[in-house]
Residue frames as qw, qx, qy, qz and C-alpha x, y, z in Angstrom:
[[0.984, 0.019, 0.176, 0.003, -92.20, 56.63, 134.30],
 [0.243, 0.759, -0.579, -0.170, -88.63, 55.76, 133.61],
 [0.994, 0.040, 0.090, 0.045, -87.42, 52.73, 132.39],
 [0.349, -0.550, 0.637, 0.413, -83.12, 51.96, 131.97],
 [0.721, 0.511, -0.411, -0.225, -82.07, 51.50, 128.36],
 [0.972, -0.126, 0.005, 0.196, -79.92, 48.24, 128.04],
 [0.365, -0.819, 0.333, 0.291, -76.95, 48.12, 129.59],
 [0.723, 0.178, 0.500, 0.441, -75.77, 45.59, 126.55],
 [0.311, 0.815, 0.413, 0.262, -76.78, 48.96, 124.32],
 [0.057, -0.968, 0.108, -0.218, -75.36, 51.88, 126.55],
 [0.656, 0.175, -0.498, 0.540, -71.93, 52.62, 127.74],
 [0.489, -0.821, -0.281, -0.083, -71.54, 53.59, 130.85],
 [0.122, 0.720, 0.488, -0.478, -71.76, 56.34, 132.42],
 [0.269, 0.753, 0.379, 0.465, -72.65, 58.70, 130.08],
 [0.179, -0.258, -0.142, 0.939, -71.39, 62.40, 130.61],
 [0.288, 0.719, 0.357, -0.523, -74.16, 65.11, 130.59],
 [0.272, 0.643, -0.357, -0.620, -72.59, 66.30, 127.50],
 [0.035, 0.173, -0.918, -0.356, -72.49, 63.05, 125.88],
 [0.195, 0.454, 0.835, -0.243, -76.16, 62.30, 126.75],
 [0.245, 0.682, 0.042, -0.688, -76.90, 65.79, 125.13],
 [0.044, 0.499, -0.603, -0.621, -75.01, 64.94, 121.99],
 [0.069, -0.184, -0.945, -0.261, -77.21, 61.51, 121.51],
 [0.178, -0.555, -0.741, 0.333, -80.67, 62.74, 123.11],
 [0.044, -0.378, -0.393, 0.837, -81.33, 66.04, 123.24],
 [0.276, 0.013, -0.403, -0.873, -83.16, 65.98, 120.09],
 [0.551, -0.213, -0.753, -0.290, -85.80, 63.44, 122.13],
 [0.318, -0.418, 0.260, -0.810, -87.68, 64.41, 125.03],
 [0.888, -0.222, -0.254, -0.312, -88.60, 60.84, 126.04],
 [0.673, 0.237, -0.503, 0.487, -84.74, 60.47, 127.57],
 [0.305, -0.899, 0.277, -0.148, -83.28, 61.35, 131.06],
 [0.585, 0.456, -0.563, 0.364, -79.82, 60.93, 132.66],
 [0.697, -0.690, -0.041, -0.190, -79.17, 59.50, 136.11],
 [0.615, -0.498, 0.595, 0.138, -75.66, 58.99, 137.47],
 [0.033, 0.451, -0.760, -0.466, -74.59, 58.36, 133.94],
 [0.151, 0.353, 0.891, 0.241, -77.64, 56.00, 132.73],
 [0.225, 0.060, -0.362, -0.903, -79.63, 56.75, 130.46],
 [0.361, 0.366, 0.737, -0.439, -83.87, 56.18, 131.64],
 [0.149, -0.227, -0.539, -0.797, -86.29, 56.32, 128.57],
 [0.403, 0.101, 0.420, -0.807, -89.27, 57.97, 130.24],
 [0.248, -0.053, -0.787, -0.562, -91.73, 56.30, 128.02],
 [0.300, 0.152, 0.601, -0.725, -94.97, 57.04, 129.59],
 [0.085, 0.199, 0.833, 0.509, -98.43, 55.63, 129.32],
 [0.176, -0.528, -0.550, -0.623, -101.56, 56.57, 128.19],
 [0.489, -0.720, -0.448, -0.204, -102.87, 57.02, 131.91],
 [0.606, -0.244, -0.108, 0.749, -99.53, 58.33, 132.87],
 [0.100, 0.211, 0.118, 0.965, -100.30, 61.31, 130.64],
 [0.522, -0.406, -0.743, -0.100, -103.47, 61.65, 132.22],
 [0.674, -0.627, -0.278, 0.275, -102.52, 62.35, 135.29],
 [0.368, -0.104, 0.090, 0.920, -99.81, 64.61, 134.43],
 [0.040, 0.437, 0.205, 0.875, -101.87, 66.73, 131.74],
 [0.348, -0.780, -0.450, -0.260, -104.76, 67.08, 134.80],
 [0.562, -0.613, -0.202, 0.517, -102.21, 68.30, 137.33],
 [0.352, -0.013, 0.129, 0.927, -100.70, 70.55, 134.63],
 [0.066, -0.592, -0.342, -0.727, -103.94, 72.46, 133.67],
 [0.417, -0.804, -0.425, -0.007, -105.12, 72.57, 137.17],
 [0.618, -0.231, -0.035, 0.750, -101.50, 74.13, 138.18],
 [0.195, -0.011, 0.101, 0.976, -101.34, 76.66, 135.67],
 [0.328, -0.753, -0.357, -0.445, -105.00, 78.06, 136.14],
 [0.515, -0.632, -0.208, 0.541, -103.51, 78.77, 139.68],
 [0.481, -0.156, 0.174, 0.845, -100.79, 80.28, 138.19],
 [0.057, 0.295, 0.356, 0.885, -102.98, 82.81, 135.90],
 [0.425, -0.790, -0.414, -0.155, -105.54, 83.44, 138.42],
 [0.651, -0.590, -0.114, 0.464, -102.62, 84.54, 140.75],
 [0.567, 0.822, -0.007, 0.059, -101.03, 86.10, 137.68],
 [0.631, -0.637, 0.364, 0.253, -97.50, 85.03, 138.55],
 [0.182, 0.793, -0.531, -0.237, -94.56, 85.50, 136.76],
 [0.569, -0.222, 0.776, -0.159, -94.38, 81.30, 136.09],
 [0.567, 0.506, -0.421, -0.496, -94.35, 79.15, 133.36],
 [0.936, -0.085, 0.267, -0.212, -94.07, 75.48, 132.17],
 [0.122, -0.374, 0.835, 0.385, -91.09, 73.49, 130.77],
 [0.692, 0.457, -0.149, -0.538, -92.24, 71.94, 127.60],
 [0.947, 0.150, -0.167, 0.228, -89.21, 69.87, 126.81],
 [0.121, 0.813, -0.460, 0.335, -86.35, 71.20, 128.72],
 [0.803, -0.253, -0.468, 0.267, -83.94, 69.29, 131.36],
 [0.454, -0.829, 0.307, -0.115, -82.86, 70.36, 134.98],
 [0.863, 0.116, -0.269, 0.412, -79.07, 69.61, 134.92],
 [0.586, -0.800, -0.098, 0.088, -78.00, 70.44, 138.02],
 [0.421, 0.751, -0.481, 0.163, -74.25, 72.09, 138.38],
 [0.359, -0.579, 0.644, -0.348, -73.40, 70.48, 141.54],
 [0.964, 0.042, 0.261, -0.002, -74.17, 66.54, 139.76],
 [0.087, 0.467, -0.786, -0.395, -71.66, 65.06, 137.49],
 [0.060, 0.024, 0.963, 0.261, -73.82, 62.55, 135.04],
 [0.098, 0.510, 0.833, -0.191, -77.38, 63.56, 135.91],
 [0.178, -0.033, -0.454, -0.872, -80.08, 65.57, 133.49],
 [0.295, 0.363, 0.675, -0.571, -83.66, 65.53, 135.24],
 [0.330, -0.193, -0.401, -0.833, -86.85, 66.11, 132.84],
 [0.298, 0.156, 0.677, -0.655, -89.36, 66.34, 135.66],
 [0.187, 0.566, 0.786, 0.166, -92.95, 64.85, 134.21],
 [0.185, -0.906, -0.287, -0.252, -94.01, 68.60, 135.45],
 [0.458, -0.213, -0.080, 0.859, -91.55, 71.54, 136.13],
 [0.041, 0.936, 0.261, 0.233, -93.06, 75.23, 136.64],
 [0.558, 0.259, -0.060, 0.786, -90.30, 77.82, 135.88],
 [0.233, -0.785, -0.479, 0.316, -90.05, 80.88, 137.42],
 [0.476, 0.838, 0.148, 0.223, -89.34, 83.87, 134.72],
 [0.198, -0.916, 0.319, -0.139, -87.26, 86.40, 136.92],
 [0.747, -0.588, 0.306, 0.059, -85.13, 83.77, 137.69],
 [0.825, 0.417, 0.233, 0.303, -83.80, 82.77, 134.18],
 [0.087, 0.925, -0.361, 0.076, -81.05, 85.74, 134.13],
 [0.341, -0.731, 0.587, -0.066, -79.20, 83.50, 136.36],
 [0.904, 0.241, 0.351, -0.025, -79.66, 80.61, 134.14],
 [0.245, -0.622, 0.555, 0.495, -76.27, 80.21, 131.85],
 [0.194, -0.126, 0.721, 0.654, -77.46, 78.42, 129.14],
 [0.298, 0.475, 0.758, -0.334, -80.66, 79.21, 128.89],
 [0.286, 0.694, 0.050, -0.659, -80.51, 81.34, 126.16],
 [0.063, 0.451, -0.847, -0.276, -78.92, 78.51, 123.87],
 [0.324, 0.005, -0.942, -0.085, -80.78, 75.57, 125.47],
 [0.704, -0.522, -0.179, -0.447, -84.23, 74.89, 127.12],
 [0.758, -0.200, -0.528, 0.327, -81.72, 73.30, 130.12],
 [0.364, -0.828, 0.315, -0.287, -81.54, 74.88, 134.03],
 [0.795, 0.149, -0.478, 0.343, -79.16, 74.56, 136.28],
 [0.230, -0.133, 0.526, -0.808, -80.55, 76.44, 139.57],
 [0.082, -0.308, -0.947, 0.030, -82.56, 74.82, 141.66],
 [0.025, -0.464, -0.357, 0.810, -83.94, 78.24, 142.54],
 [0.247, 0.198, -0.457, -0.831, -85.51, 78.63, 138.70],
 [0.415, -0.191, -0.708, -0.539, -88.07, 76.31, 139.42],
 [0.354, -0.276, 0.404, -0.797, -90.79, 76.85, 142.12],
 [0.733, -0.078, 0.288, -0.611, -92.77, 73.68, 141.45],
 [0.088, 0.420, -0.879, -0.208, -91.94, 69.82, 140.51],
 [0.840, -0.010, 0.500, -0.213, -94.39, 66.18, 140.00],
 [0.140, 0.298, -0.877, -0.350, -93.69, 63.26, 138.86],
 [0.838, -0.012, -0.048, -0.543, -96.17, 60.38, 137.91],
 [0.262, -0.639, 0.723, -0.009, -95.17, 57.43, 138.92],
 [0.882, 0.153, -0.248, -0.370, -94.65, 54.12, 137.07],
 [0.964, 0.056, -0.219, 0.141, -92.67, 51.04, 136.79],
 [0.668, 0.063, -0.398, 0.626, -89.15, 52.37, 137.95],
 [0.454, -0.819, -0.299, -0.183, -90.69, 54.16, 141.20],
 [0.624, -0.599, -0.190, 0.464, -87.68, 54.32, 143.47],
 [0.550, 0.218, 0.146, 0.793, -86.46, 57.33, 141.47],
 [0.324, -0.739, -0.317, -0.499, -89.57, 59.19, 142.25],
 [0.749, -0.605, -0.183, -0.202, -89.53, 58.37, 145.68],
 [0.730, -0.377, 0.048, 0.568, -85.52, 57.83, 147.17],
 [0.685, 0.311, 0.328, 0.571, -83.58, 59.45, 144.01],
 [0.020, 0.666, 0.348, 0.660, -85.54, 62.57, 143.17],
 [0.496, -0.771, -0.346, -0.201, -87.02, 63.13, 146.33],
 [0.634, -0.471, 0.038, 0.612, -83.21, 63.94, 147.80],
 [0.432, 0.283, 0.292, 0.805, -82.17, 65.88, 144.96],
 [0.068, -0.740, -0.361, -0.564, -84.86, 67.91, 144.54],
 [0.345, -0.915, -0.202, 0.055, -85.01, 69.09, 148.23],
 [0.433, -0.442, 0.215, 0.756, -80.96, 69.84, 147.82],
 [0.372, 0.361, 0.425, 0.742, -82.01, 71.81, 144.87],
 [0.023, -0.147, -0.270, 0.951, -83.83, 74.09, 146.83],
 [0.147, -0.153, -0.531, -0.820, -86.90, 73.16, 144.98],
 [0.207, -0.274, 0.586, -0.734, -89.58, 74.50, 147.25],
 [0.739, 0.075, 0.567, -0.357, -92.69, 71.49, 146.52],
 [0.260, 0.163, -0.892, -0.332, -92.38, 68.28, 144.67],
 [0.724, 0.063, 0.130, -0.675, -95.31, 65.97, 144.11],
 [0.048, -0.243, 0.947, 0.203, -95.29, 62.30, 143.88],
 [0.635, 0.115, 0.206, -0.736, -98.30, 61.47, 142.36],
 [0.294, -0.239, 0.916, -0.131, -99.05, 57.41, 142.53],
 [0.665, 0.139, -0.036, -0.733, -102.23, 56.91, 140.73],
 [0.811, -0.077, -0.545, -0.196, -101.68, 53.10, 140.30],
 [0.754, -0.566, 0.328, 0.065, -100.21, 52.18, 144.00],
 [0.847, 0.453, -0.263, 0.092, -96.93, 51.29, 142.60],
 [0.357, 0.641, -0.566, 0.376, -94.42, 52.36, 145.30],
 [0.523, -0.046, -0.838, 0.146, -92.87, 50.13, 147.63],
 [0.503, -0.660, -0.535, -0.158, -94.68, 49.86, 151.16],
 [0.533, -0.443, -0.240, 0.680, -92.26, 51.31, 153.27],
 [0.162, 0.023, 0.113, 0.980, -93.17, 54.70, 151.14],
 [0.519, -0.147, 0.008, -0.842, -97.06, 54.47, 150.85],
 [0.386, -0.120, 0.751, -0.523, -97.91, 51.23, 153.30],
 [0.335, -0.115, -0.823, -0.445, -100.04, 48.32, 153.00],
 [0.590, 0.033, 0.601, 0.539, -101.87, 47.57, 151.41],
 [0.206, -0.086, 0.269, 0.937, -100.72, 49.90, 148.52],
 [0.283, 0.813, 0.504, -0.069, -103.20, 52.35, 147.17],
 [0.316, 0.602, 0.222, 0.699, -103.02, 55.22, 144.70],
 [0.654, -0.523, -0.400, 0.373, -101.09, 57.97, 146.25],
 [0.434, 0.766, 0.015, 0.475, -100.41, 61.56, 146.70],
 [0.680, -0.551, -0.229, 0.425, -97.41, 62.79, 148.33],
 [0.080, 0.946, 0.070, 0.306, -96.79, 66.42, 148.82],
 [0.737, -0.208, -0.216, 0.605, -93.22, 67.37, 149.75],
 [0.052, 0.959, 0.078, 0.269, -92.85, 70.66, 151.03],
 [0.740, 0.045, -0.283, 0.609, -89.48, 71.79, 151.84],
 [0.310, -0.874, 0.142, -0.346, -88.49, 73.16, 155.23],
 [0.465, -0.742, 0.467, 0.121, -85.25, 73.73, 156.28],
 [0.294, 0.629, -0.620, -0.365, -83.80, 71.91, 153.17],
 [0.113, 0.037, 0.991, 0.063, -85.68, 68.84, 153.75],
 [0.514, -0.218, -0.393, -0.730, -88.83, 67.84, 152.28],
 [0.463, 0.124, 0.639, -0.601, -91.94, 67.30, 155.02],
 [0.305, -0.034, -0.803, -0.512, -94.00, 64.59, 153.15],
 [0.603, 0.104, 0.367, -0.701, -98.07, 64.48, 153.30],
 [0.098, 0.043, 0.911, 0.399, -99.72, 61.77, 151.90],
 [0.402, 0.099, -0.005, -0.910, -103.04, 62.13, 150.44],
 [0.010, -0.065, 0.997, 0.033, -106.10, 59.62, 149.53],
 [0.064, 0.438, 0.896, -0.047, -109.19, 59.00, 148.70],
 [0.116, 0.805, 0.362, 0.455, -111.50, 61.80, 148.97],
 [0.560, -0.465, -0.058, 0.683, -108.65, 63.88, 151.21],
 [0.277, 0.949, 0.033, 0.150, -108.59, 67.39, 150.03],
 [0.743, 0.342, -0.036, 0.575, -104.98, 68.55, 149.18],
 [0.168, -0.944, -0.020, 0.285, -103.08, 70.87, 150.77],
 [0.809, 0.177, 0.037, 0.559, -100.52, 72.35, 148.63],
 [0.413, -0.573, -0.138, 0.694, -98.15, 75.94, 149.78],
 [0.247, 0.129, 0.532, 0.800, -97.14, 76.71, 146.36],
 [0.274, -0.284, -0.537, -0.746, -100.82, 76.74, 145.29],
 [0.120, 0.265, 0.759, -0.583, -103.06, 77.19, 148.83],
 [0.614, 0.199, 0.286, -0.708, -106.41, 78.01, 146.80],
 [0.326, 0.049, -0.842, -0.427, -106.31, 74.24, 144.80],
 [0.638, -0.171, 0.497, -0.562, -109.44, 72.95, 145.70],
 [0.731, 0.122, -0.617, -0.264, -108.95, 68.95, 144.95],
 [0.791, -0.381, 0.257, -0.404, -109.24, 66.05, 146.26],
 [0.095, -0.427, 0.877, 0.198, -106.15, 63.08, 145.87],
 [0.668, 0.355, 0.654, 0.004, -108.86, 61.12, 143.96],
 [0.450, 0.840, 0.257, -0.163, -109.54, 63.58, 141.71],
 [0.068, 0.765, -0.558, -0.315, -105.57, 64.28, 141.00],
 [0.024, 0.424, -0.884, -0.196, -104.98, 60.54, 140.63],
 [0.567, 0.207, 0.797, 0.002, -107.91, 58.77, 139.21],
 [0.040, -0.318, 0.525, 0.788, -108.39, 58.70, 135.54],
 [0.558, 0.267, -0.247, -0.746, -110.85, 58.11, 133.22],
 [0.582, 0.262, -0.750, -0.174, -109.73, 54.89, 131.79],
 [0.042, 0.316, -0.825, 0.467, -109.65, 53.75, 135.53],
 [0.374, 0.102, 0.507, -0.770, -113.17, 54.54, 136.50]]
């Protein structure tokens, strides 16, 4: 979820380094093109995240892979000027972090190549998920990104009417992302992780829901 602080409140744009200097001590911020989004997610937002993150990293230790979660770090890309990602869900890949320049200072990449797996949950300011992100990420090289819809929120011309609670699996080939959509009781397919056995209900209905 990302909401836009006021613009009455923020100057604009913000420089990565200036977004650091107010923010980085608050993990509820990103930076887009020099605005500042306050991620403020809810209750059924986390949800959905924490069920995709445990099911993820049981992959990941069954497979025993050299892979890890971001906690509170940001993906600030070198090739942006203004923009500081904190993916809902970002799985790191270890070996890669040599090539990582400030990582030894700051939980912050800046290769797309350091991170093998990406979702977001979408809420209220969807078209980042879906237009924003969903470019970036595949020029970051990052090889699947997950848009995971659990309330129908994006617009129809991304998951048709009428809307329903949606998962879309981008898998990137040839430096674009190929986008599945999932639904109902539809069993996932995902590259990254080919033995998940779910079902795009089961990623994006929640408790509270049912």
């Amino acid at each position: 979820m990302t909401i836009a602080i006021d613009p009455a409140t923020q100057p604009k744009p913000l420089s990565v380094d200036e977004f650091l200097a107010r923010y980085s001590d608050n993990n509820r911020y990103e930076l887009i093109d020099g605005e500042v989004f306050d991620l403020e997610p809810t209750g059924l937002h986390e949800e959905v995240a924490a069920f995709i993150t445990t099911k993820i990293c049981v992959q990941i230790d069954k497979a025993n892979l050299p892979w890890f979660l971001l906690q509170r770090g940001l993906f600030r890309p070198t090739n942006t000027v203004g923009t500081a990602f904190r993916p809902d869900i970002a799985i790191v890949d270890q070996n890669e972090l040599t090539k990582e320049p400030l990582w030894q200072e700051q939980s912050i990449l800046t290769q797309g190549t350091s991170i093998k797996f990406v979702a977001e949950v979408v809420s209220s300011n969807w078209q980042n998920d879906y237009a924003r992100k969903l470019e970036d990420y595949a020029a970051f090289g990052i090889p699947e990104y997950w848009i995971a819809d659990y309330a129908g929120l994006g617009g129809t011309r991304h998951i048709g009417k009428p809307k329903r609670p949606t998962l879309s699996i981008c898998t990137l080939v040839d430096a674009e992302y190929e986008i599945q959509q999932f639904r109902g009781n539809q069993a996932i397919v995902s590259s990254t992780f080919p033995d998940l056995k779910l079902t795009a209900d089961q990623v994006l209905k929640v408790r509270s829901q049912i």
